[in-house]
C-alpha positions as a Markdown table, in Angstrom:
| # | Residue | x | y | z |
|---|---|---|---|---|
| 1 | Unk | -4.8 | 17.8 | 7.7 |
| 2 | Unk | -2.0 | 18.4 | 5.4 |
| 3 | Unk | -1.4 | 17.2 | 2.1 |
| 4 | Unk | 1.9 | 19.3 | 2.1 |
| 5 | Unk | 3.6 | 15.9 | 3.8 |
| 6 | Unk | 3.1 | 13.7 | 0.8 |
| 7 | Unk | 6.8 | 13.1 | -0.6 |
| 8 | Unk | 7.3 | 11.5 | -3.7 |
| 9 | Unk | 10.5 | 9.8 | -2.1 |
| 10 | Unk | 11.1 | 7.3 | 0.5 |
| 11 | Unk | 8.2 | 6.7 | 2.2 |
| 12 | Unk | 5.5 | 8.7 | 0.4 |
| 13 | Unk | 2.8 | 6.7 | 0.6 |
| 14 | Unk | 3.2 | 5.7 | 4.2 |
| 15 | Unk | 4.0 | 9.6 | 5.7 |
| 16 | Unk | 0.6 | 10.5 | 3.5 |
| 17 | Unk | -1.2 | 7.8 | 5.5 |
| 18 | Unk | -0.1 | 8.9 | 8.6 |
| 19 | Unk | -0.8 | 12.1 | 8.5 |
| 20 | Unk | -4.4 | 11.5 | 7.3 |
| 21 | Unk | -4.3 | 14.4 | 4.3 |
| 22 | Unk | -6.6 | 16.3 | 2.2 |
| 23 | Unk | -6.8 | 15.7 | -1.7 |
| 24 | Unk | -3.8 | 14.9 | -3.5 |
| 25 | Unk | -4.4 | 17.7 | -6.4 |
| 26 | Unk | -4.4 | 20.1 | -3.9 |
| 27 | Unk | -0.8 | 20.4 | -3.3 |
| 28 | Unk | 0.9 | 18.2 | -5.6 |
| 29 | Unk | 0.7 | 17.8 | -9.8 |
| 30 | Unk | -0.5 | 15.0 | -11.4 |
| 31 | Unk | 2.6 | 14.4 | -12.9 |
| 32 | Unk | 4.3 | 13.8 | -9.4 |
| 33 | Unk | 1.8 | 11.7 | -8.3 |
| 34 | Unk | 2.1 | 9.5 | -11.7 |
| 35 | Unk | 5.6 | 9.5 | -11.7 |
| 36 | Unk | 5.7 | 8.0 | -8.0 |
| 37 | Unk | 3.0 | 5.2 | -9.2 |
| 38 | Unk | 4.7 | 3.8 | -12.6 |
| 39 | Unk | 8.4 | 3.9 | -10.5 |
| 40 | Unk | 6.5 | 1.9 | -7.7 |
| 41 | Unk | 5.0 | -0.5 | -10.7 |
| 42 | Unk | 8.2 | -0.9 | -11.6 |
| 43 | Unk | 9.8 | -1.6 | -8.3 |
| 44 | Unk | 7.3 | -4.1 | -7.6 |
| 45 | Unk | 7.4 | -5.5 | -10.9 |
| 46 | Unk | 11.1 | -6.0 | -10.6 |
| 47 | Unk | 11.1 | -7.7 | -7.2 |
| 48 | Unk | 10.9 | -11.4 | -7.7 |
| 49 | Unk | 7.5 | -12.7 | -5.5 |
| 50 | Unk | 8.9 | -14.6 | -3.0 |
| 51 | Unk | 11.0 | -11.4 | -1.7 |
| 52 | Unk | 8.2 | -9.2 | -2.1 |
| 53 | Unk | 6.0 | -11.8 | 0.4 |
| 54 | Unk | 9.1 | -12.1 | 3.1 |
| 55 | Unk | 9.2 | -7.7 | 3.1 |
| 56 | Unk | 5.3 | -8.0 | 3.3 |
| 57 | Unk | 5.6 | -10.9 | 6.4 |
| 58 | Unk | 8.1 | -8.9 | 7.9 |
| 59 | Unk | 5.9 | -4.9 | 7.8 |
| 60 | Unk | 2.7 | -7.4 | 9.3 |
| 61 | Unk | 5.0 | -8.9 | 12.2 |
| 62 | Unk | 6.3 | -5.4 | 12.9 |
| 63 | Unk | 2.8 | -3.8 | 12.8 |
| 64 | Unk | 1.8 | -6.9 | 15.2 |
| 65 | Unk | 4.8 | -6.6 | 17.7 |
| 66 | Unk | 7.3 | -3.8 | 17.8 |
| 67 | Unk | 5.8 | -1.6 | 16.1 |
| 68 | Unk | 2.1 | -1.9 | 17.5 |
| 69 | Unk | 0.6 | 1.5 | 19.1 |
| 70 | Unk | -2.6 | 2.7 | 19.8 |
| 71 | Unk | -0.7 | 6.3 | 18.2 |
| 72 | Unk | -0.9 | 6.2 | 14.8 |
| 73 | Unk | 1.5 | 8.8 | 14.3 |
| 74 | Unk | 4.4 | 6.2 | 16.9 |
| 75 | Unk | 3.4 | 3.1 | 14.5 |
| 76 | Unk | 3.9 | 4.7 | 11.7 |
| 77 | Unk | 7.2 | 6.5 | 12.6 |
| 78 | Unk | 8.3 | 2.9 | 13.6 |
| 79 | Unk | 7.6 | 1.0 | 10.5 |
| 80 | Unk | 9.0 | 3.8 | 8.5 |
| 81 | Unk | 12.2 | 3.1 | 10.1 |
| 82 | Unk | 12.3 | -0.7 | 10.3 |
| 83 | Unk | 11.9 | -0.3 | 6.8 |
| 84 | Unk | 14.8 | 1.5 | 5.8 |
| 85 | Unk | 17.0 | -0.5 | 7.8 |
| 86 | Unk | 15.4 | -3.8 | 6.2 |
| 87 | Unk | 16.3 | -2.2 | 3.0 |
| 88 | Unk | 19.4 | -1.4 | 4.6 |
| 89 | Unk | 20.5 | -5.0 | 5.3 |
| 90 | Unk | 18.7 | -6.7 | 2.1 |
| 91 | Unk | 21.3 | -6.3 | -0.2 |
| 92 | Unk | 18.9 | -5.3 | -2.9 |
| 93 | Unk | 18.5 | -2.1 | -5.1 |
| 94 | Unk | 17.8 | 0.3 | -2.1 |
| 95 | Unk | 15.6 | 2.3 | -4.0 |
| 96 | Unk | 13.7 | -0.1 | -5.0 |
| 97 | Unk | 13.5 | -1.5 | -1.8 |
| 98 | Unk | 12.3 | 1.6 | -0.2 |
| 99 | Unk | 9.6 | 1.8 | -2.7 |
| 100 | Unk | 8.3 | -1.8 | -2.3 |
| 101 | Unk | 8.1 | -1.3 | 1.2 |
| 102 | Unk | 6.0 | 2.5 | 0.8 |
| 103 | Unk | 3.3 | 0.2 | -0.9 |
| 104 | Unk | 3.4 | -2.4 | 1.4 |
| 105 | Unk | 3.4 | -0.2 | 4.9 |
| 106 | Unk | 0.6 | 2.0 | 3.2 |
| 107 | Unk | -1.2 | -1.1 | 2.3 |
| 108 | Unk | -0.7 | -2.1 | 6.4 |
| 109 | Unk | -2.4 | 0.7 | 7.1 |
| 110 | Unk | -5.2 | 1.0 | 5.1 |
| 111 | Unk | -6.1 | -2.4 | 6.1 |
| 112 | Unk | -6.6 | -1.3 | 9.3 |
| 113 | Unk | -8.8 | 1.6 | 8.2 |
| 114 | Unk | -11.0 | -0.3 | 5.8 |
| 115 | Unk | -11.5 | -3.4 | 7.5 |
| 116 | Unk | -13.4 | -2.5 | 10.8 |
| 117 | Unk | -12.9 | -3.6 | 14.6 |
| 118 | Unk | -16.1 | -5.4 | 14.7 |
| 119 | Unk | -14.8 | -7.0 | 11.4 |
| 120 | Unk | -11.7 | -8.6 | 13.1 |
| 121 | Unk | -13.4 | -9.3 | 16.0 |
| 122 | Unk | -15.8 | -11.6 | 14.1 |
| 123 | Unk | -12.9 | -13.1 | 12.5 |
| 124 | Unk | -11.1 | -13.7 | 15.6 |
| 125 | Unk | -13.6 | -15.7 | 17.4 |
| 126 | Unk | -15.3 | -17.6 | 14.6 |
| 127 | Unk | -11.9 | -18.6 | 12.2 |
| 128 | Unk | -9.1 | -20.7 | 13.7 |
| 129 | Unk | -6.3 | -19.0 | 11.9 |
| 130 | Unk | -7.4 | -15.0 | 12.7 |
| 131 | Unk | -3.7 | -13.8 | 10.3 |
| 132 | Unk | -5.1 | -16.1 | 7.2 |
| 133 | Unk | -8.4 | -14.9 | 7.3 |
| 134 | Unk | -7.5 | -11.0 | 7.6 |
| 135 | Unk | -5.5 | -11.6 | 4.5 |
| 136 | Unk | -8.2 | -13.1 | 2.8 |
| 137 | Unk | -10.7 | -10.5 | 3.3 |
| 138 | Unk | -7.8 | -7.7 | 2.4 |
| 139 | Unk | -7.4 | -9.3 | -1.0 |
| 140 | Unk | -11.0 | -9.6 | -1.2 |
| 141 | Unk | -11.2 | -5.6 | -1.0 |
| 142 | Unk | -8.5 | -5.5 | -3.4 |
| 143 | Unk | -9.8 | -7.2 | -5.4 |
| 144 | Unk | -13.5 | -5.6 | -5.6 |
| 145 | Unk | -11.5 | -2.4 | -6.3 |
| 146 | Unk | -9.3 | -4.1 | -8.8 |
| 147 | Unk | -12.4 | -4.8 | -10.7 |
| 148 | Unk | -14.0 | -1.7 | -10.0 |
| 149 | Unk | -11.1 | 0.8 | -10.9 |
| 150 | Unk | -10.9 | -1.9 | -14.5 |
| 151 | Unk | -14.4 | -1.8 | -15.5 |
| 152 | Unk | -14.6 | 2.4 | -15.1 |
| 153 | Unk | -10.6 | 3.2 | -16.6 |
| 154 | Unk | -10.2 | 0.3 | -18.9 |
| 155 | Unk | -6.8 | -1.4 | -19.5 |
| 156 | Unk | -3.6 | 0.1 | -20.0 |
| 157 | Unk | -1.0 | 0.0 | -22.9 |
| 158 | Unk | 1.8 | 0.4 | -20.3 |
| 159 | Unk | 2.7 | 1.0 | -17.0 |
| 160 | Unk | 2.6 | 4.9 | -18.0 |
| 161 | Unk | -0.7 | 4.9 | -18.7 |
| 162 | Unk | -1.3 | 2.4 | -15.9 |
| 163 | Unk | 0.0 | 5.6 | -13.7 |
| 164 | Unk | -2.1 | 7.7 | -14.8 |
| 165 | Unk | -5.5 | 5.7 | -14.9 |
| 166 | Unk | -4.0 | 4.9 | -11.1 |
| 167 | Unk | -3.5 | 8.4 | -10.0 |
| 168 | Unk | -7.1 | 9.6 | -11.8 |
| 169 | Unk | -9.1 | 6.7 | -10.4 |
| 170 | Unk | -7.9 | 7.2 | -6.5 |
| 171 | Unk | -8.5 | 10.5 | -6.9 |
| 172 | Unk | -12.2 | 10.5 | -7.2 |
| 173 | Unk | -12.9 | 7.5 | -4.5 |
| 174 | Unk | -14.7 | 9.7 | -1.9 |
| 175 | Unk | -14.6 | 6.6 | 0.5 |
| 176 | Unk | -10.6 | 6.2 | 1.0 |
| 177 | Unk | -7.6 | 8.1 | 1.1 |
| 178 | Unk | -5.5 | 8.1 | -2.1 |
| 179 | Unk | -2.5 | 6.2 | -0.5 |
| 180 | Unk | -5.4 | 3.5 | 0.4 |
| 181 | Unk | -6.6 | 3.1 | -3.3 |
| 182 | Unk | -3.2 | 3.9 | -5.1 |
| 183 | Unk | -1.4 | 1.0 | -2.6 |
| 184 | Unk | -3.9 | -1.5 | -2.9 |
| 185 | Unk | -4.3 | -1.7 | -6.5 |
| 186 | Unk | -0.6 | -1.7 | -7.0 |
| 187 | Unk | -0.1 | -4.4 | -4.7 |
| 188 | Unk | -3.3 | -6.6 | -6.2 |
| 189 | Unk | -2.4 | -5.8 | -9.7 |
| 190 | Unk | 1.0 | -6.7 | -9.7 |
| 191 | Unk | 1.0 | -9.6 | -7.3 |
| 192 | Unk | -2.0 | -11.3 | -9.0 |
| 193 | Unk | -0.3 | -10.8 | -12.4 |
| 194 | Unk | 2.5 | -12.6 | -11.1 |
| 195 | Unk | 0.3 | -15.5 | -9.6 |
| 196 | Unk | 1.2 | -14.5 | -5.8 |
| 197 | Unk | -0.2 | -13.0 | -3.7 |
| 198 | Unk | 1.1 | -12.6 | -0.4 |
């Protein structure tokens, strides 16, 4: 698996979690991988929470729908591009556009790897509303490793040393890919912050 597809650009989170990599230090310095974090802090921090929860409705339709394919490599090709042409038509800051949706796709994604089959099945058949529920238990995880990733690095002055606690603390989780951790807690720690939580 290669690491060597990790791009600090468009899509960097999302092509790493395609492409189901090898550790981040391996190819890439710390300072890039910091950089990317505090510029997607601030992305996320500057997009007001109601368009932040119609990009995030809009990656889970697509991943439902269009974009659905039992090749992970398809699906994520697909939601790459639906997301630059939805930061295309926004009208927003297209970079920061781009970089709200990296979280969000990457955060699509790892859903699917850490919340099993079985999981969903269960919540299928014994929930009436199958899309609430999966959201739910996705913040749930979040927010274990919200606490988690708090208690062991402690808080942050700023969103510099935010990065950097980020970028150390995904970096030693054995169980999940760095894109996993990284997009998670970003998404948790700045839509909780704000009071929503799509």
């Amino acid at each position: 698996m290669n690491r060597t597809r990790l791009s600090i650009v468009v899509c960097a989170l999302v092509v790493v979690a395609a492409a189901g990599v090898a550790a981040a230090e391996e190819t890439h310095r710390a300072e890039l991988r910091v950089a990317y974090l505090e510029r997607a802090l601030g992305a996320l921090r500057a997009t007001p929470p109601a368009a932040l929860a119609q990009a995030s409705e809009y990656v889970h339709v697509l991943g439902r729908s269009t974009c659905a394919s039992g090749v992970e490599r398809l699906k994520v090709e697909c939601l790459m591009t639906a997301s630059r042409l939805y930061c295309k038509k926004s009208g927003d800051d297209k970079q920061r556009c781009q970089l709200d949706m990296d979280v969000i796709v990457s955060r699509l994604l790892g859903d699917a790897a850490l919340i099993s089959t079985d999981k969903r099945y269960q919540m299928m058949t014994r929930t009436k509303d199958y899309r609430r529920e999966l959201a739910r238990e996705s913040r749930r995880l979040a927010g274990a490793l919200a606490v988690e990733f708090r208690l062991q690095m402690g808080d942050a002055a700023n969103d510099a040393e935010l990065a950097r606690k980020l970028d150390q603390y995904c970096l030693d989780q054995n169980d999940m890919p760095w894109q996993t951790c990284a997009s998670s807690l970003l998404w948790f720690i700045v839509t909780e912050t704000s009071g929503s939580a799509p």
